[in-house]
ChimeraX commands (.cxc) that place a marker at each C-alpha (Angstrom):
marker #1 position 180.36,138.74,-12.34 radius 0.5
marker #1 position 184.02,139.83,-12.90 radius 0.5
marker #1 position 183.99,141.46,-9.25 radius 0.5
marker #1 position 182.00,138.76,-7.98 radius 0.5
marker #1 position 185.42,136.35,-8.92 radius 0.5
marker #1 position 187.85,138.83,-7.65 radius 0.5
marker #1 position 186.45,139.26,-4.57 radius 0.5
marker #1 position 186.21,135.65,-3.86 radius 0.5
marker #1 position 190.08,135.13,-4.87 radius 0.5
marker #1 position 190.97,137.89,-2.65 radius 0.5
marker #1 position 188.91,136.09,0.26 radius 0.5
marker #1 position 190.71,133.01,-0.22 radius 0.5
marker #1 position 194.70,134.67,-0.29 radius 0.5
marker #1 position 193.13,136.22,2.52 radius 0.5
marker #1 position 192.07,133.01,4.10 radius 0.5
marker #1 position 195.32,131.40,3.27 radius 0.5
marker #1 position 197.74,133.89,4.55 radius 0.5
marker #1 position 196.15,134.23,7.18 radius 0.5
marker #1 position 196.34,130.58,8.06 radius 0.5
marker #1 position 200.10,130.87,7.47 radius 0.5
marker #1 position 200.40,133.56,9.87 radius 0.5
marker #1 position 198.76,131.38,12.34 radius 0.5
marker #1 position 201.34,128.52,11.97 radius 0.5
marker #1 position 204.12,130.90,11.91 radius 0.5
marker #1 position 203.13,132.41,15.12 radius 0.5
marker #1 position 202.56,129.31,16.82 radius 0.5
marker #1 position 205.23,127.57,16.13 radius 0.5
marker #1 position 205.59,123.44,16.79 radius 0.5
marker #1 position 207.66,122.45,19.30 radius 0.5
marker #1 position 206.47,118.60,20.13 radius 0.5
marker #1 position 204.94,116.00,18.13 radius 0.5
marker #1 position 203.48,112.71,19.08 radius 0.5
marker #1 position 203.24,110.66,16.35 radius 0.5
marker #1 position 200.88,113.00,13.86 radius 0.5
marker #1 position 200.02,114.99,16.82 radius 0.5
marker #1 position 201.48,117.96,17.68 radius 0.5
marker #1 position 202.20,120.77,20.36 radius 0.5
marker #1 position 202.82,124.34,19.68 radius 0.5
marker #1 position 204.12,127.58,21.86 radius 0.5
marker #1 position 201.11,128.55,21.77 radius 0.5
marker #1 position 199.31,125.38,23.29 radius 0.5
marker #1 position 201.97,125.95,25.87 radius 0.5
marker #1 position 201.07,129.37,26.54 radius 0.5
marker #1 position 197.56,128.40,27.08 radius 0.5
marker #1 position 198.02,125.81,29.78 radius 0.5
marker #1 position 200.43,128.33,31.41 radius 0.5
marker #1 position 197.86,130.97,31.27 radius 0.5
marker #1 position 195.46,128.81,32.74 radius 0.5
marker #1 position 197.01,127.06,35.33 radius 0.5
marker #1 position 197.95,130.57,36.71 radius 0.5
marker #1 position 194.02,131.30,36.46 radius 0.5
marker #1 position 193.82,128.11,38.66 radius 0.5
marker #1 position 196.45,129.13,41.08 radius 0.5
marker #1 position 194.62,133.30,41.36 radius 0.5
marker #1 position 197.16,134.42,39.05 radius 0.5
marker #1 position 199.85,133.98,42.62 radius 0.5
marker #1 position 202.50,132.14,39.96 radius 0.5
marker #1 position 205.02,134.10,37.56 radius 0.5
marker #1 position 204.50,133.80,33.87 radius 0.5
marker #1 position 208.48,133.54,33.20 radius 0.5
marker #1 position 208.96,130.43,35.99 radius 0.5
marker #1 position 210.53,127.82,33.77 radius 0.5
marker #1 position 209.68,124.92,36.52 radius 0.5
marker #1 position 206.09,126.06,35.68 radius 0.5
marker #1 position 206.51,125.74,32.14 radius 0.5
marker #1 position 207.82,122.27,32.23 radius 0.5
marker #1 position 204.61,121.67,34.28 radius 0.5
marker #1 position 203.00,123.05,31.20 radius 0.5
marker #1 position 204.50,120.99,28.49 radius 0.5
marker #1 position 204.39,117.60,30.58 radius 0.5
marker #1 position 200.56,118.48,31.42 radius 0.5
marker #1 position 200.06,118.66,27.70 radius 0.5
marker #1 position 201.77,115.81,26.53 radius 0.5
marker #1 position 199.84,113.73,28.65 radius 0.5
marker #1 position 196.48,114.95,28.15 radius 0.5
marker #1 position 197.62,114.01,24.13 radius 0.5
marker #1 position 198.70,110.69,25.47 radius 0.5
marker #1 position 195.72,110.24,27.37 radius 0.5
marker #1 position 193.05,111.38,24.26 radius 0.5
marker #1 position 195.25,109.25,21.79 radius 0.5
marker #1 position 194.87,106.39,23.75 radius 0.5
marker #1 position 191.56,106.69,24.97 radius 0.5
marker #1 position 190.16,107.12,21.13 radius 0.5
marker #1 position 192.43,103.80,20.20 radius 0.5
marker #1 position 189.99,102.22,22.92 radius 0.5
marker #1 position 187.26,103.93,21.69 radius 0.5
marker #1 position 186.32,105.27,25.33 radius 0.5
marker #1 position 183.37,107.16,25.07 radius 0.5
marker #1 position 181.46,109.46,27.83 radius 0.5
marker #1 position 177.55,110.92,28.18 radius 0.5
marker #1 position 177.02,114.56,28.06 radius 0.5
marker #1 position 175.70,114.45,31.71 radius 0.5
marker #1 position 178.62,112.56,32.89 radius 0.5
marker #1 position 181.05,115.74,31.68 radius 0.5
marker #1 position 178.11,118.12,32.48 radius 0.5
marker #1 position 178.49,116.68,36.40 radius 0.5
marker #1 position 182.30,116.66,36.03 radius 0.5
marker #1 position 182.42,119.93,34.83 radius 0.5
marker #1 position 180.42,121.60,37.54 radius 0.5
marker #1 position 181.90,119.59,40.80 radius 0.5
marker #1 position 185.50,121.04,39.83 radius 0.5
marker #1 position 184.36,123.97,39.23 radius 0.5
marker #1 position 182.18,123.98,42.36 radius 0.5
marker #1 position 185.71,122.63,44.18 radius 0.5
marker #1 position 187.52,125.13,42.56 radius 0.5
marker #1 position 184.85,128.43,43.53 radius 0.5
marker #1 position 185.09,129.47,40.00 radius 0.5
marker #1 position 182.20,131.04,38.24 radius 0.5
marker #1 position 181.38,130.84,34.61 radius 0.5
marker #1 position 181.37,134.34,34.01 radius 0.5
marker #1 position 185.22,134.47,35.66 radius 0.5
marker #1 position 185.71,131.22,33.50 radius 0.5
marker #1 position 184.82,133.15,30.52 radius 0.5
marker #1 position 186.44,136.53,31.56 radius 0.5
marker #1 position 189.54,134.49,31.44 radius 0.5
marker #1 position 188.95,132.61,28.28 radius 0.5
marker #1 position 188.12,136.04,26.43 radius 0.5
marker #1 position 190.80,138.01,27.83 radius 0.5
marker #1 position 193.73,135.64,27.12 radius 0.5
marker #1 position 191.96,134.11,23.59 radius 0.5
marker #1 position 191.69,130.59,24.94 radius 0.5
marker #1 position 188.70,128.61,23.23 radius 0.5
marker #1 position 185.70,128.47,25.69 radius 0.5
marker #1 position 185.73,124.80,26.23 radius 0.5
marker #1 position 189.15,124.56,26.94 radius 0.5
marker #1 position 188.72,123.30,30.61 radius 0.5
marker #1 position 185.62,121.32,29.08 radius 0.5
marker #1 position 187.80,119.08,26.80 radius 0.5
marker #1 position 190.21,118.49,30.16 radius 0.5
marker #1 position 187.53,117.02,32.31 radius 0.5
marker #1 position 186.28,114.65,28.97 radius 0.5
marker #1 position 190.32,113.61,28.68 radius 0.5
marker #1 position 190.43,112.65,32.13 radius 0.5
marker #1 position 187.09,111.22,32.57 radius 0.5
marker #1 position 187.48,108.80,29.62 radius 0.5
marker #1 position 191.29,108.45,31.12 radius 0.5
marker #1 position 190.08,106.80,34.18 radius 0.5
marker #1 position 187.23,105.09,32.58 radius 0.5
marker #1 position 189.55,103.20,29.96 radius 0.5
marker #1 position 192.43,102.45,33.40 radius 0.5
marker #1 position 189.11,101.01,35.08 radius 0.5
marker #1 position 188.36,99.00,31.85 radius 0.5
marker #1 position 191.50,97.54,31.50 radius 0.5
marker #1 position 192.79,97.16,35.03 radius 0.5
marker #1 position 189.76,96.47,37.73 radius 0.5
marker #1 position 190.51,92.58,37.54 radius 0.5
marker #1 position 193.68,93.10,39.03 radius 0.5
marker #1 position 192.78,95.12,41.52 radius 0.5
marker #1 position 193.65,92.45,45.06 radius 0.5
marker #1 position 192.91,94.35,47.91 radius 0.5
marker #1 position 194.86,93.17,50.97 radius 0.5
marker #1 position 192.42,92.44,53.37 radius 0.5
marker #1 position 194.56,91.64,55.93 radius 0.5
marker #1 position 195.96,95.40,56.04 radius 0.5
marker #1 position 192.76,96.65,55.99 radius 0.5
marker #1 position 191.43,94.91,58.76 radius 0.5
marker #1 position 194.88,96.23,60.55 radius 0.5
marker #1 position 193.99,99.47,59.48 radius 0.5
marker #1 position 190.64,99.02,61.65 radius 0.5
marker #1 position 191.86,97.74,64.59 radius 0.5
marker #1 position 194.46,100.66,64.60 radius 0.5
marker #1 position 191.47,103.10,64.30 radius 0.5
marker #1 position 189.06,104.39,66.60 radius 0.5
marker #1 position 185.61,103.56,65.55 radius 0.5
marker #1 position 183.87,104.21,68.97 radius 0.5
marker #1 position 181.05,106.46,67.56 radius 0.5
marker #1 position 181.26,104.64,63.91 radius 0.5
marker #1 position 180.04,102.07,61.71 radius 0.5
marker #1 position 183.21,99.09,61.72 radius 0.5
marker #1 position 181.86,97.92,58.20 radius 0.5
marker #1 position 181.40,100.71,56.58 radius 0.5
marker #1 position 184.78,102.22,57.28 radius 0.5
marker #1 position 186.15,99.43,56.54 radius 0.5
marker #1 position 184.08,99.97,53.25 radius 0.5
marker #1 position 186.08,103.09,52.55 radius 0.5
marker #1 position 189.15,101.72,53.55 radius 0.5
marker #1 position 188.47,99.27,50.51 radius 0.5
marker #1 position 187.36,102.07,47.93 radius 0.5
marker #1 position 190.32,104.08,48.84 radius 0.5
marker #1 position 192.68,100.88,48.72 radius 0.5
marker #1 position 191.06,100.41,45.18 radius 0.5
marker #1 position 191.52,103.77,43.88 radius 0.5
marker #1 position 195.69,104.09,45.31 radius 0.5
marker #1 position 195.99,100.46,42.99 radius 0.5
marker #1 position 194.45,102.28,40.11 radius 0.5
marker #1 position 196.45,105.84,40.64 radius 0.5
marker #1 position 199.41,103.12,40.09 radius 0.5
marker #1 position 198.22,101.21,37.10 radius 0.5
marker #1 position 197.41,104.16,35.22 radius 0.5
marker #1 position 200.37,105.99,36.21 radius 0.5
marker #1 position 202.02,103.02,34.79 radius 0.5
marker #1 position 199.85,102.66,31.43 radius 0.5
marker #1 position 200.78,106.00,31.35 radius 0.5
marker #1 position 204.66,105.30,31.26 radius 0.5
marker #1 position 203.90,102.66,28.75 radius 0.5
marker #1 position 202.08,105.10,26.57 radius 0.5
marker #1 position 205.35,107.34,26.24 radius 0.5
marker #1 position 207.06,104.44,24.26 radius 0.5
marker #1 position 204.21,103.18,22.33 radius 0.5
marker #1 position 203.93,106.85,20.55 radius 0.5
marker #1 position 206.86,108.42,19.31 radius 0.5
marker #1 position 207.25,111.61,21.04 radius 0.5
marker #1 position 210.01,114.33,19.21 radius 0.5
marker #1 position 211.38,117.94,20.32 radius 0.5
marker #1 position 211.68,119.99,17.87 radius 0.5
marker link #1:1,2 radius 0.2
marker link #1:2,3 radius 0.2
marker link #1:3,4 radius 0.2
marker link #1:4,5 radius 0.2
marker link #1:5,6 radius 0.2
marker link #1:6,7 radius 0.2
marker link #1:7,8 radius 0.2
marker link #1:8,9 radius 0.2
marker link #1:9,10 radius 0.2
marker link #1:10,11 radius 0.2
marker link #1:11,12 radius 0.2
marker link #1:12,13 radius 0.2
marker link #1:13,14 radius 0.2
marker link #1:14,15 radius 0.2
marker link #1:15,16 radius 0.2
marker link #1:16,17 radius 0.2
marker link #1:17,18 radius 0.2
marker link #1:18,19 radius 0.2
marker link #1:19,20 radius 0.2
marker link #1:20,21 radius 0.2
marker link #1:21,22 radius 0.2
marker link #1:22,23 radius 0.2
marker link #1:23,24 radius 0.2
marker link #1:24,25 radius 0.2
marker link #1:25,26 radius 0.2
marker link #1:26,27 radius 0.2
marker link #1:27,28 radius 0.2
marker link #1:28,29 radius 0.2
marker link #1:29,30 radius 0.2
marker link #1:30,31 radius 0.2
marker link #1:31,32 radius 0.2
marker link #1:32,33 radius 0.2
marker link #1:33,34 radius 0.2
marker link #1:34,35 radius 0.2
marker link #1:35,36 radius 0.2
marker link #1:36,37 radius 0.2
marker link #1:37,38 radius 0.2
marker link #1:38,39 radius 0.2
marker link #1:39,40 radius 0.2
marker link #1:40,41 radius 0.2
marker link #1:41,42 radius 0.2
marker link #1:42,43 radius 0.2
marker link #1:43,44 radius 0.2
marker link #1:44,45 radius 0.2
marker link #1:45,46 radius 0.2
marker link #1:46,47 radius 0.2
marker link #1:47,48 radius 0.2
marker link #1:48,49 radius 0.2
marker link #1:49,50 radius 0.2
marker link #1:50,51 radius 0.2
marker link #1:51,52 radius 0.2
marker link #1:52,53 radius 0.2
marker link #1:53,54 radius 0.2
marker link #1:54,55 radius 0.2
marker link #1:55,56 radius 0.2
marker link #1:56,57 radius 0.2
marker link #1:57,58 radius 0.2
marker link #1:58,59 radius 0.2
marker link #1:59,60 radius 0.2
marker link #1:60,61 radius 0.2
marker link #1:61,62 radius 0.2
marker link #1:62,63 radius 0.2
marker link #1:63,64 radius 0.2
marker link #1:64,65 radius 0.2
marker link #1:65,66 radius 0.2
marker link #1:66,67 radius 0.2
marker link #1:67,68 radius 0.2
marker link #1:68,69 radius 0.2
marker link #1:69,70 radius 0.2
marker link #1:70,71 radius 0.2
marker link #1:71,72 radius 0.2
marker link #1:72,73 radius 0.2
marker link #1:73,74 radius 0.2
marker link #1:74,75 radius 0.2
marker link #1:75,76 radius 0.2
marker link #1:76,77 radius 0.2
marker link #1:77,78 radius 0.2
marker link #1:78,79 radius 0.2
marker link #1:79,80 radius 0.2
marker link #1:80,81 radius 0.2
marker link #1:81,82 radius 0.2
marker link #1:82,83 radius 0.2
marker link #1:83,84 radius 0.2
marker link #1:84,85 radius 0.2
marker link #1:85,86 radius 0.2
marker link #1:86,87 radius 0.2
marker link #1:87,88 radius 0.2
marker link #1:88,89 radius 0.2
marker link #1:89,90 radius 0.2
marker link #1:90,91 radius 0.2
marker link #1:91,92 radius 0.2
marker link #1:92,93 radius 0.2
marker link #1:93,94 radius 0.2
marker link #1:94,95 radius 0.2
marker link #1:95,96 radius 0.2
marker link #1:96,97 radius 0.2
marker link #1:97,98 radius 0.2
marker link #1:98,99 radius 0.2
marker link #1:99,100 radius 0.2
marker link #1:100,101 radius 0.2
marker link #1:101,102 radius 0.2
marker link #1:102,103 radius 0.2
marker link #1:103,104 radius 0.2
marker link #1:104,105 radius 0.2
marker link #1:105,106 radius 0.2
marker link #1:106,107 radius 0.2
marker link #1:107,108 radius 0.2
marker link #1:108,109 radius 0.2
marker link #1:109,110 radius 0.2
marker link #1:110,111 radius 0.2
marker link #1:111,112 radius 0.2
marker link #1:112,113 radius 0.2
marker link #1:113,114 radius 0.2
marker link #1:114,115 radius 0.2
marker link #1:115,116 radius 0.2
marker link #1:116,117 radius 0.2
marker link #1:117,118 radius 0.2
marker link #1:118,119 radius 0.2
marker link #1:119,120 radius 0.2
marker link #1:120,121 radius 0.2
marker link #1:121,122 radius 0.2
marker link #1:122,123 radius 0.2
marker link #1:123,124 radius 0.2
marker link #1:124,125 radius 0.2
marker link #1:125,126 radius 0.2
marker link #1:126,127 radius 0.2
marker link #1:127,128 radius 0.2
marker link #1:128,129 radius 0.2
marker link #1:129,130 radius 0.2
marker link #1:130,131 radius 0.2
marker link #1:131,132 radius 0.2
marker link #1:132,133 radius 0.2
marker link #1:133,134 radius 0.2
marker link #1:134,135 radius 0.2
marker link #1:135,136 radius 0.2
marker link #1:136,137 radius 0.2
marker link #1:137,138 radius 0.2
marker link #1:138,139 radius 0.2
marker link #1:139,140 radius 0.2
marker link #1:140,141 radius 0.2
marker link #1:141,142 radius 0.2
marker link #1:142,143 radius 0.2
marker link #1:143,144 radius 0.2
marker link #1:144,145 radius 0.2
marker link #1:145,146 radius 0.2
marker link #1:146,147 radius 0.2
marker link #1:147,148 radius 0.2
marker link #1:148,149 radius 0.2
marker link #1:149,150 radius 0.2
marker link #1:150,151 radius 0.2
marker link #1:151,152 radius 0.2
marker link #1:152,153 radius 0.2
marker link #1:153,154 radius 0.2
marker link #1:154,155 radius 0.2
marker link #1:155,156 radius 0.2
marker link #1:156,157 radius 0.2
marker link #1:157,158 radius 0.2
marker link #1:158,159 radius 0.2
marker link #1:159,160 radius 0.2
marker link #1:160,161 radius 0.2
marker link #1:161,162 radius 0.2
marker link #1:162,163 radius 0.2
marker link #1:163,164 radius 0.2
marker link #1:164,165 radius 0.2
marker link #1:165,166 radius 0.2
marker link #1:166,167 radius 0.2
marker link #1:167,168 radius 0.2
marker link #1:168,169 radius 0.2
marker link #1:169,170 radius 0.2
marker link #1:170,171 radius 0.2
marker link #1:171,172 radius 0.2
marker link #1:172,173 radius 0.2
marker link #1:173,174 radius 0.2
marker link #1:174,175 radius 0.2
marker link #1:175,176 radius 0.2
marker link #1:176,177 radius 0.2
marker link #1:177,178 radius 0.2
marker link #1:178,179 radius 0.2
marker link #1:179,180 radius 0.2
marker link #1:180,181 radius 0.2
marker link #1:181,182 radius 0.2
marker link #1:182,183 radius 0.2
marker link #1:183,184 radius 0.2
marker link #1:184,185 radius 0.2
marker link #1:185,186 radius 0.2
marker link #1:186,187 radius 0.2
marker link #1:187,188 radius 0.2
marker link #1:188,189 radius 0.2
marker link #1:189,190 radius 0.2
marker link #1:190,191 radius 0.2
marker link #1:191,192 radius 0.2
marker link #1:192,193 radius 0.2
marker link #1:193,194 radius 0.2
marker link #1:194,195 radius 0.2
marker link #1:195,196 radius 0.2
marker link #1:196,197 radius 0.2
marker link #1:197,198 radius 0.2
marker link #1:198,199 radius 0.2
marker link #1:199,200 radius 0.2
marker link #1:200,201 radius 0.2
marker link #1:201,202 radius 0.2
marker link #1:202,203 radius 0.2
marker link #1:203,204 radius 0.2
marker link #1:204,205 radius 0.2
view
């Protein structure tokens, strides 16, 4: 019984300093309100944007690191917000996500998971990026797609400036709408975005 005890106690200092080595390796360097950012978040999302780029980018390119840190504090911006709307998604809607990029991408899941276990990144790393962004532009869809006026007269400019010889006039016209609509929300979410940045209090530590 004695041994039994000891051996549990041990297990937990274990547990405990090995927590504290954790935090003192990675330490904070950005919160948002009670969320926070740490070197080695940053490391991560430099490590794998340069598995998204075929390692062709230098690890030591501060530009790229600033890419880094404003990618994350966005995607935190983006979740934060996202769970104050309470934005939810269906496993096949990420599922679909998840394969198309990676289909646009040409990357395999067992180079996807090479990468992951080689650099000690959590396995559904890119999987909780696609679920941020997906909810992202379903809560900028949600709040903006009434305000979303199409100019119809610059569309129909846009036709007559085209050539639509061999072509369908109303359906191009069609995708001249869709893409009209989806440049309008690029804007209003780049702008809820911007708002987001002063609704949360962002520090640099």
């Amino acid at each position: 019984m004695l041994k039994k005890i000891i051996f549990f106690f041990l297990f937990i200092i274990f547990i405990v300093n090995n927590s504290e080595a954790k935090q003192i390796a990675s330490n904070v360097l950005i919160t948002i309100d009670n969320s926070i950012i740490t070197d080695a978040d940053i490391n991560k999302e430099i490590n794998f944007l340069i598995f998204l780029e075929n390692n062709q980018i230098k690890k030591n390119n501060e530009i790229f690191k600033e890419i880094a840190i404003k990618n994350l504090i966005d995607r935190k911006l983006k979740d934060m917000e996202t769970d104050f709307y309470k934005i939810k998604i269906s496993e096949k809607e990420l599922g679909d996500k998840l394969y198309n990029y990676l289909e646009s991408m040409k990357i395999n899941n067992e180079n996807l998971n090479s990468f992951y276990n080689q650099n000690e990144i959590e396995k559904d790393y890119l999987r909780k990026i696609i679920s941020t962004e997906i909810k992202w532009s379903k809560l900028i869809s949600q709040l903006y797609e009434n305000k979303l006026n199409v100019n119809l007269t610059e569309i129909q400019r846009k036709l007559e400036t085209q050539s639509i010889t061999n072509e369908n006039p109303e359906k191009i016209k069609n995708q001249l709408i869709v893409l009209e609509k989806n440049q309008l929300l690029n804007k209003f979410a780049a702008t809820h975005l911007e708002k987001s940045k002063k609704k949360y209090l962002i520090k640099f530590l």
